[in-house]
C-alpha positions as CSV (number, residue, x, y, z in Angstrom):
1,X,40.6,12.2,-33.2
2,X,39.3,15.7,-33.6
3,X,41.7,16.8,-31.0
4,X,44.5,15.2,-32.9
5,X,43.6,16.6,-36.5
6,X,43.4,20.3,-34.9
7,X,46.6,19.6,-33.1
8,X,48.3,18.7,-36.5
9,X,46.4,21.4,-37.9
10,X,48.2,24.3,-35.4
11,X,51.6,22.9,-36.2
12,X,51.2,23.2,-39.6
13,X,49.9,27.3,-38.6
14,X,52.8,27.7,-36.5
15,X,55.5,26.9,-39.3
16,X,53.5,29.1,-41.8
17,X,54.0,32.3,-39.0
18,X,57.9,31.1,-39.2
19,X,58.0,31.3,-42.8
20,X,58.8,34.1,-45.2
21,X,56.9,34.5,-48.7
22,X,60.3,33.5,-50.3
23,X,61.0,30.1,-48.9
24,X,56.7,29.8,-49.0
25,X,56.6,29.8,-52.6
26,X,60.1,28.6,-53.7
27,X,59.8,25.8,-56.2
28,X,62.2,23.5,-54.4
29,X,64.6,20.6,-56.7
30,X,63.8,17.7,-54.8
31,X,60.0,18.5,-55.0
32,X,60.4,18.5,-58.9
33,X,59.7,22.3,-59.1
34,X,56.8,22.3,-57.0
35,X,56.5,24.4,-53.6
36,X,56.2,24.1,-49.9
37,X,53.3,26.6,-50.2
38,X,51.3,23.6,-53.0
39,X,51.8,21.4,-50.3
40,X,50.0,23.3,-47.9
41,X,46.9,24.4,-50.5
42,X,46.8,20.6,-51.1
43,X,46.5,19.8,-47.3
44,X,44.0,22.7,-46.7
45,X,41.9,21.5,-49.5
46,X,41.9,18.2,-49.0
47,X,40.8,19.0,-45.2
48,X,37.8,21.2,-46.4
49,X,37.0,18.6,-48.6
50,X,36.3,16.4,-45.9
51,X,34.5,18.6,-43.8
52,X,33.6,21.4,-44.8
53,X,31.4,19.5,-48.2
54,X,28.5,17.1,-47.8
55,X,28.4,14.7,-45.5
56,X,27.2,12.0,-47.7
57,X,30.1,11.7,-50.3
58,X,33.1,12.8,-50.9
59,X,35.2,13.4,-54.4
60,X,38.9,14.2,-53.3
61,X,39.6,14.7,-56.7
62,X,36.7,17.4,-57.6
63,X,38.0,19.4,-54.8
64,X,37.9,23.4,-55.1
65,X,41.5,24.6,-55.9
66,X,42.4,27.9,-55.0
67,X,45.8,28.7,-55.8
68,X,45.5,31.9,-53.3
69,X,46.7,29.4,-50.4
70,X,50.1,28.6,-52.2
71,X,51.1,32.3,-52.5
72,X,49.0,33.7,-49.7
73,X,50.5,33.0,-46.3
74,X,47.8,35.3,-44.4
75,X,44.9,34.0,-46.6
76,X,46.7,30.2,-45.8
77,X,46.5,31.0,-42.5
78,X,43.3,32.1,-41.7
79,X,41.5,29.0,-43.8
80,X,43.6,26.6,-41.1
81,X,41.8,28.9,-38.4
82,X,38.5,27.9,-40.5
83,X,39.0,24.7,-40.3
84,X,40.2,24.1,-36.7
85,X,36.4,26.5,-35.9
86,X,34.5,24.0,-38.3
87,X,36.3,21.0,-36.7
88,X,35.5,22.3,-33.2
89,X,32.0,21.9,-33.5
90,X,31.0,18.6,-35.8
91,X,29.1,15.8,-34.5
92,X,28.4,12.5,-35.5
93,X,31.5,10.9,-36.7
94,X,30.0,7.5,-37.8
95,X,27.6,8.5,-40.1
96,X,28.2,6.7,-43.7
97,X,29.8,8.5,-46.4
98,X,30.3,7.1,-49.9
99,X,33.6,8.1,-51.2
100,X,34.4,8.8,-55.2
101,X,37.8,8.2,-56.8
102,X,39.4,7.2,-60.0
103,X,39.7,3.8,-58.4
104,X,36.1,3.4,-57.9
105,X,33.0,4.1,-55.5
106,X,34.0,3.0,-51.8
107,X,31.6,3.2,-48.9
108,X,33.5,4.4,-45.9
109,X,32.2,6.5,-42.8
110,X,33.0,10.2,-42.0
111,X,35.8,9.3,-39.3
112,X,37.7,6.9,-41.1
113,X,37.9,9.7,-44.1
114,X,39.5,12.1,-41.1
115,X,41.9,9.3,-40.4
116,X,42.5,9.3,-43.9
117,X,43.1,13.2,-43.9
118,X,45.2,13.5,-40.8
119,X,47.5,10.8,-42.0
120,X,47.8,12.3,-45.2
121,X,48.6,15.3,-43.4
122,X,51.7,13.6,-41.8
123,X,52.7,12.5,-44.8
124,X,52.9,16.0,-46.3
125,X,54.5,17.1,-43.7
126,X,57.2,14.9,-44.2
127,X,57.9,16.3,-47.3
128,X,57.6,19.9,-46.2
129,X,60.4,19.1,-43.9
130,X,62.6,17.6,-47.1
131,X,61.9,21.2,-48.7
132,X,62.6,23.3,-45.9
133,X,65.7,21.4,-45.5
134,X,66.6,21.5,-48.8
135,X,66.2,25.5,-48.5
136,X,68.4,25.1,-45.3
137,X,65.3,26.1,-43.3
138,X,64.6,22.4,-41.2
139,X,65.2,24.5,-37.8
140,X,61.8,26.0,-38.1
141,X,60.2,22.7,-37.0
142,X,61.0,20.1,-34.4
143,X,62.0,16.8,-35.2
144,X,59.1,14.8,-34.7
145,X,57.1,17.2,-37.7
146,X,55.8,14.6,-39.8
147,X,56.2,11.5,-38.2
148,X,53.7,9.5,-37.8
149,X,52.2,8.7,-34.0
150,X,53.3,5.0,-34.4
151,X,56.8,6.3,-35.3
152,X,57.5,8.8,-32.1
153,X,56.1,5.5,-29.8
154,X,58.6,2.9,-31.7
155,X,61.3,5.4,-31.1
156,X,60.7,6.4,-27.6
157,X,60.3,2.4,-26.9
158,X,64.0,2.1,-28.6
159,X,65.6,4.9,-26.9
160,X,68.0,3.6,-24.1
């Protein structure tokens, strides 16, 4: 899985070398104001949350925000090259983890809150691509950017 989240995690770099400050920090209509570049401090966030904090718990909601990665795209660059070195080198993916939210206390383990992250990932990145096609901007990613796994294996199953 750790090859997959990095994976995701360089496509999301290589868009942010295509893009300009402008389309970066746009607040974009169908996103009700908000930017391409929130989306990606929301992503990066959410990822240090899970691993770069304690490996006991985890409170996605008291995450750090730093606003510097949705104006930044250097500074939003180089913490998606943190995070692939901090991915590169963790261990022990089973160990407990007690998760906080507004729903509740939830006992999960450290992979499954991964899963939860690279999905969430895809997820955003669906959106991105919206925006960047709203700003006339989807050719700076393929089709398959953010679809799911499950998705791309239905629709190469379908294709004739």
């Amino acid at each position: 899985m750790i090859t997959n989240i990095i994976s995701n995690l360089n496509e999301l770099k290589a868009l942010l070398q295509r893009l300009n400050d402008s389309a970066f920090t746009q607040p974009i209509s169908v996103f009700s104001g908000s930017t391409i570049g929130q989306h990606y401090r929301h992503l990066v966030e959410i990822y240090q949350c899970a691993t770069l904090e304690s490996r006991n718990s985890l409170n996605y909601n008291q995450r750090e925000r730093n606003y510097l990665l949705e104006s930044d795209l250097n500074f939003c660059s180089a913490q998606i090259d943190a995070l692939i070195l901090a991915l590169s080198s963790l261990k022990n993916l089973d160990s407990p983890v007690t998760v906080y939210t507004d729903f509740g206390e939830f006992n999960s383990s450290f992979q499954r809150e991964l899963l939860y992250v690279l999905e969430h990932s895809i997820h955003h990145q669906a959106l991105i691509k919206i925006g960047l096609m709203e700003l006339g901007l989807s050719d700076l990613v393929s089709p398959d950017f953010g679809v799911a796994p499950s998705t791309k294996k239905f629709r190469d199953q379908c294709a004739p």
